[in-house]
N, C-alpha and C positions, 0 to 999 in steps of 0.2 A: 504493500500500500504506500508507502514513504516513497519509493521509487514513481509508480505513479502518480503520483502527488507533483514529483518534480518534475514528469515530463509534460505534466499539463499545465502547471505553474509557465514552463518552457514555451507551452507551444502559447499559450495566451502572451508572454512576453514580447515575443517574435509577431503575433499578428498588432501588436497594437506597438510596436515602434515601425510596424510598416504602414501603420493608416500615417502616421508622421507625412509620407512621403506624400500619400493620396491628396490629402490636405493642401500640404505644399502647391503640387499642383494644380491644384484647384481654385486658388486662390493667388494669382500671377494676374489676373486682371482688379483684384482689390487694391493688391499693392500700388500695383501703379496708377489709378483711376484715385487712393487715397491720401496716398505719399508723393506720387508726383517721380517712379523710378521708372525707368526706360525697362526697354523689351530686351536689348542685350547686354542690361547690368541685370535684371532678373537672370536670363538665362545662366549668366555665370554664377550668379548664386547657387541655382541648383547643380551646375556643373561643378563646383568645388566639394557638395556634398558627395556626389561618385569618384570624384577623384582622393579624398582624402580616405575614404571608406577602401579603394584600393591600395593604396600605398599600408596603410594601416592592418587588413587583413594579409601580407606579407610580409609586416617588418613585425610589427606586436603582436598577432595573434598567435603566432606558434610557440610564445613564453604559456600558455595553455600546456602545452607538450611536458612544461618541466613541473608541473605542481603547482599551477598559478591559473586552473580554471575560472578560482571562486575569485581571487582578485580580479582579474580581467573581465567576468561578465560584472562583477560589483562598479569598476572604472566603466566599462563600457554603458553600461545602464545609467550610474549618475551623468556620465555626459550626456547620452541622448535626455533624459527629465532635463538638466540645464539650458540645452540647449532647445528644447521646447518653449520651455518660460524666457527666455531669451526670445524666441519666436514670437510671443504673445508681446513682447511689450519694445519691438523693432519697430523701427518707422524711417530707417535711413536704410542705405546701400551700405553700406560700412557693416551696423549691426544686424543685417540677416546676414552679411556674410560668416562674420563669424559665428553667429548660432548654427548657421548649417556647416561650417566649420567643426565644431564640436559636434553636433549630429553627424557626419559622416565619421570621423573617428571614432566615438562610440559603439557604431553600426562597426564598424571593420573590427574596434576589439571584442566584441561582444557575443555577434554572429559566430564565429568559428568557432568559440569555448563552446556557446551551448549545441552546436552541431556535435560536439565532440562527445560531450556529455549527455545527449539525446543515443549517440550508437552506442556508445559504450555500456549504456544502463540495459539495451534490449539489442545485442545485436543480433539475434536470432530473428528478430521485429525490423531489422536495419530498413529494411524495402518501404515498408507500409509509415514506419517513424518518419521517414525523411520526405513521404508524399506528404505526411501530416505538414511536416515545416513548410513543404510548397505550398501546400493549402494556405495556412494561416500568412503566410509573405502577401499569396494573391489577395486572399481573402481581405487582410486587412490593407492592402493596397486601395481593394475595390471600397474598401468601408465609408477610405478616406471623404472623398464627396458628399457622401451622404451626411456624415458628418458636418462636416462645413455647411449643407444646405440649413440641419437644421439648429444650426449652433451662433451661425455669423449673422445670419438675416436679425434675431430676437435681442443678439448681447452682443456683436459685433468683431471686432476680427482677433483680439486678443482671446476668444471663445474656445475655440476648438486644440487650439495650440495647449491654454491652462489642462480642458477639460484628459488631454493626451497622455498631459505632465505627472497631471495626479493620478489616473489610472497607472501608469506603468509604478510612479511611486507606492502603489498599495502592491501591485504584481511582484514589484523587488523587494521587498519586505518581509512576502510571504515565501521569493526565492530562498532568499539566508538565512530563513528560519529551520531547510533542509541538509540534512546530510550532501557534498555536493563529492561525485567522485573525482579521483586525483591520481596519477600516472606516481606508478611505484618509485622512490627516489631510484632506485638501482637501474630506472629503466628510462630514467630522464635522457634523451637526445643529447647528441653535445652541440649541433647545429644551431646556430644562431637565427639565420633565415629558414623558410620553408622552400626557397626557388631549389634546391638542390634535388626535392625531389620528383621534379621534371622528370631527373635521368631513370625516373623508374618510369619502363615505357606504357604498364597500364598508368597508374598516373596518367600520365602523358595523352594518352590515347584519351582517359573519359573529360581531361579539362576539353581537348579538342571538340568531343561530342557538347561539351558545356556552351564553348564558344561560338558551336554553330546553334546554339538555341538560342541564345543573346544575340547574335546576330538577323536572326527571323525575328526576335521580337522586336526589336530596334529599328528594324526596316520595318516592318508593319504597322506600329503602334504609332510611327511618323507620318507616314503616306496614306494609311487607309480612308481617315474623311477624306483627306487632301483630293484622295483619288476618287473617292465615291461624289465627292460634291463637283470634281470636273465632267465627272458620266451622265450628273444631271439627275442620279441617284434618290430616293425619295430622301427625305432629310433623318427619319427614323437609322435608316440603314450607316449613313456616314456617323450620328452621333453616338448611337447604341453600339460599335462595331468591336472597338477596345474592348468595352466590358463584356463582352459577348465571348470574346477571344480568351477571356482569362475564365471566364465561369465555369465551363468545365476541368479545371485547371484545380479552383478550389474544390467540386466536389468528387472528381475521379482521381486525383492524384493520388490518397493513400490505398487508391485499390491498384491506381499504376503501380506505384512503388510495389508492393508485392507481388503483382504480374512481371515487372520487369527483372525482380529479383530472381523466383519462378523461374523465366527464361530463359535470365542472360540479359543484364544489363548494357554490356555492350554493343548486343545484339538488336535488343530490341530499343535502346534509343537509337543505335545507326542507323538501322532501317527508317527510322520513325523520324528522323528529321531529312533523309532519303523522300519520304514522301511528302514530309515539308517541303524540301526545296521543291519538289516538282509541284506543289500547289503553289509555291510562289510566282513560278513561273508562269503556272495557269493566270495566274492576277496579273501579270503583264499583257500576257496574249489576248483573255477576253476582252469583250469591249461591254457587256450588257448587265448590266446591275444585279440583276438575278440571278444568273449563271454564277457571277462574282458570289456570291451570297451562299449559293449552292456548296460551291468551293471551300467555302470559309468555312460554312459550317462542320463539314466533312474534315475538314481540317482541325479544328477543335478537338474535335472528337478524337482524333489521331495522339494531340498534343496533352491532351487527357491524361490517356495512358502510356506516353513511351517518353516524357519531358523528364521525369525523374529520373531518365537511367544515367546520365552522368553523374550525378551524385551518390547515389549505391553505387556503380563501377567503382569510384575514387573511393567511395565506405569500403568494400571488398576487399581492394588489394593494396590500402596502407596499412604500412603495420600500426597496431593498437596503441605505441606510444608515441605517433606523429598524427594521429586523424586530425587534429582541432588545424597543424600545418597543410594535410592534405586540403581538408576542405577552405583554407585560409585561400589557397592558392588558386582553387574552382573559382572562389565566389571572387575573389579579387580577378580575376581576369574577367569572370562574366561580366562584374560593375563595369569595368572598363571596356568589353567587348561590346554593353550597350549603349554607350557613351557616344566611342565610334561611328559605331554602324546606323545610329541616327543623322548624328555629325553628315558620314556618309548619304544616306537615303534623301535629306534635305536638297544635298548639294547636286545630287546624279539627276535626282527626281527634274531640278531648274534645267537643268544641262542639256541632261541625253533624254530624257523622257520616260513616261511609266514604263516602256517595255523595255526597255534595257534597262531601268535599276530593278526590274523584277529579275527578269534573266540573270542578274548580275549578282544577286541575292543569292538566288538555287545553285548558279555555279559554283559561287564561296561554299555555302553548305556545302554542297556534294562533295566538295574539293575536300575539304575541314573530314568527312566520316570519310573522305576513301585514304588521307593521310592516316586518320583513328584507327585504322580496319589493318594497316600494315605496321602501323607500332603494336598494337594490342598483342596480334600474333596468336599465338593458341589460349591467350586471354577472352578472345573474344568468345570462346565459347563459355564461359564460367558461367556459373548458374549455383543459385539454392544460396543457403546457410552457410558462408565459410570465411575461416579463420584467416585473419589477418595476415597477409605472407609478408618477411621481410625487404628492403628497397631492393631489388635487383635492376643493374643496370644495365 
C-alpha cells in the first residue's frame, strides 16, 4: 500500500506541473493584450522553459542515480511551486522569464527522479507505469485551458498560476511524507553526466524512437489549424484538432505501455511511428478536410498504443542504477527535439509549402526508426518482464 500511495502521489504530481505548461499556453494573448509584451519576447519565454528543462534533465538529473532521488524531486518540485507564484504575480518580460526559468529547471530535475522511482517500485508494471506518466503529462497538459477558462475570466490572471502552486504544494507534502526508494551506495555510478550512455546502443536506438515522436508532434501541433484553416476546413476541425490528437494518448497509453511491453517495445513503437510518418505524409498529399480528418483520426488511435514504447525500451535495457540518467537523456532530447521541429515546421510550412514539410516530416521519422532498427540489433526483439542489463557498448 505505501508503494502505491507513492506512485499515485507521482502520477498526480507529474499531471498537475504539466497543466503548468497548458496554462502557459493559453494565456500568451492575456499577456500581451495586459502587459503590453510582444509575440517574440513571449515566444522566448516559453522557449527558455524547454531549453533549460533540457540542459537540466542531462546535467542534474542523473545525481538521482547516486542516492539523491528525494532531494532532487524535493529541488525540483519547490522550483516549479516558485516559479508558478512567480507566474501569478509577473507582469514584465524580465519576470516571466525567469519564473519559466525556474519552471523549466525544476521540470528537468524532477521529471527523471520520479520516472526513476515510478520503475523501480513496479518494474514488473514498467509498461503500463510509464503509459500512466504519458497519461497524466497529456492529460494534465490538456487540463491546462480548461483551467485558465475557468479561473482567469472570475479572479483574473494571477488565478490559475496560484490555484497550480498550491495544489502541487499539498501533492509535495504528501510526496515526503513517503518512504522514497534510493540506489544502493555500492551501486552509485561514478559518471557525472548521463550523455555516456548513448554508447549503449539500445539506449540509443529507443531515444531515437523518442525523437521521432517529438518530432511528429512538433510538426503537427504547429501546422495542423495552420493547415486546416488554409483548406477552408470547418473551424471545429482546425481548433478541436490538438486536443483530439493527444486524447487518446491520455486514455490508451497505460494499456499501450503494456501492449508495447507485451511485444516488444522497440518493435512496436518502430513500426508505430513507421505508420506515423506515412500518415504525415498522407496530410501533405490530401487536399480535402475530411479525408484529412479520417487520417488523423486513425492516426491517434495508432499513437495510443505504440507512443510509449520508447520509454519502456530505454526502462528495459538501463541498468537499475542509471534509469533516472536513462530516462534524463529520452526526455531531455524529446524537450529539445520538440522545440526544433516546430522551430522547423513554422519555417518549411512559409517556404516550401504543406506538402513538402509533411513529406519532410515522414522522411525524418522513417529515417530516425530505420537508424533505431540497426543500433537496436537483436534488441529489437525484447519483449515481457526483464531485468535491467548492464551498458554495453
Amino acid at each position: 500500500m505505501p508503494r502505491k500511495r507513492l506512485l499515485i502521489a507521482m502520477f498526480v504530481a507529474i499531471a498537475v506541473k504539466s497543466s503548468a505548461y497548458g496554462v502557459m499556453f493559453t494565456m500568451l494573448d492575456d499577456y500581451r493584450e495586459e502587459f503590453g509584451i510582444s509575440e517574440g519576447a513571449l515566444g522566448l519565454v516559453i522557449a527558455i522553459g524547454f531549453f533549460t528543462s533540457f540542459f537540466a534533465q542531462l546535467t542534474i538529473a542523473p545525481m538521482a542515480d547516486r542516492g539523491r532521488s528525494r532531494q532532487l524531486i524535493f529541488v525540483g518540485l519547490s522550483l516549479a511551486i516558485v516559479g508558478n507564484m512567480a507566474m501569478a504575480f509577473s507582469d514584465s518580460f524580465v519576470e516571466l522569464l525567469g519564473a519559466r526559468f525556474l519552471s523549466g529547471v525544476g521540470l528537468g530535475c524532477a521529471l527523471p527522479a520520479m520516472r526513476r522511482v515510478i520503475i523501480v517500485s513496479e518494474p514488473e508494471n514498467l509498461g503500463r507505469n510509464l503509459g500512466r506518466v504519458l497519461s497524466c503529462e497529456v492529460g494534465g497538459f490538456a487540463a491546462g485551458p480548461v483551467i485558465s477558462l475557468f479561473l482567469v475570466d472570475s479572479f483574473g490572471i494571477p488565478a490559475p498560476f496560484l490555484f497550480i502552486g498550491t495544489v502541487l504544494l499539498v501533492v509535495s507534502v504528501a510526496i515526503f511524507t513517503m518512504p522514497i526508494p534510493e540506489t544502493a551506495a555500492e551501486d552509485h555510478p561514478t559518471e557525472r553526466f548521463a550523455i555516456d550512455l548513448l554508447r549503449n546502443r539500445g539506449i540509443a536506438a529507443g531515444v531515437l524512437i523518442g525523437i521521432a515522436v517529438f518530432f511528429m508532434i512538433g510538426t503537427f501541433d504547429s501546422l495542423w489549424a495552420l493547415m486546416m484553416n488554409d483548406l477552408d476546413a470547418p473551424t471545429w476541425m482546425a481548433n478541436t484538432g490538438v486536443t483530439l490528437f493527444v486524447l487518446p494518448m491520455v486514455f490508451m497509453a497505460p494499456y499501450g505501455g503494456r501492449f508495447v511491453q507485451r511485444v516488444g517495445p522497440f518493435r512496436a513503437g518502430g513500426f508505430g511511428m513507421l505508420f506515423g510518418a506515412a500518415c504525415m505524409a498522407l496530410y501533405g498529399a490530401l487536399s480535402v478536410p475530411w479525408l484529412l480528418m479520417a487520417v488523423f483520426l486513425v492516426h491517434t488511435l495508432n499513437d495510443g498504443m505504440t507512443v510509449t514504447g520508447a520509454g519502456v525500451s530505454v526502462g528495459m535495457v538501463a541498468p537499475t542504477e542509471r534509469q533516472a540518467g536513462a530516462q534524463g537523456v529520452l526526455g531531455g532530447m524529446q524537450t529539445l527535439t520538440g522545440g526544433v521541429s516546430a522551430s522547423f515546421a513554422g519555417v518549411s510550412y512559409e517556404v516550401f509549402g504543406r506538402t513538402t514539410t509533411f513529406v519532410i516530416a515522414g522522411a525524418v521519422m522513417s529515417s530516425l526508426i530505420v537508424a533505431a532498427r540497426l543500433l537496436a540489433g537483436e534488441r529489437w526483439n525484447l519483449r515481457g518482464s526483464t531485468t535491467p542489463a548492464p551498458v554495453h557498448v
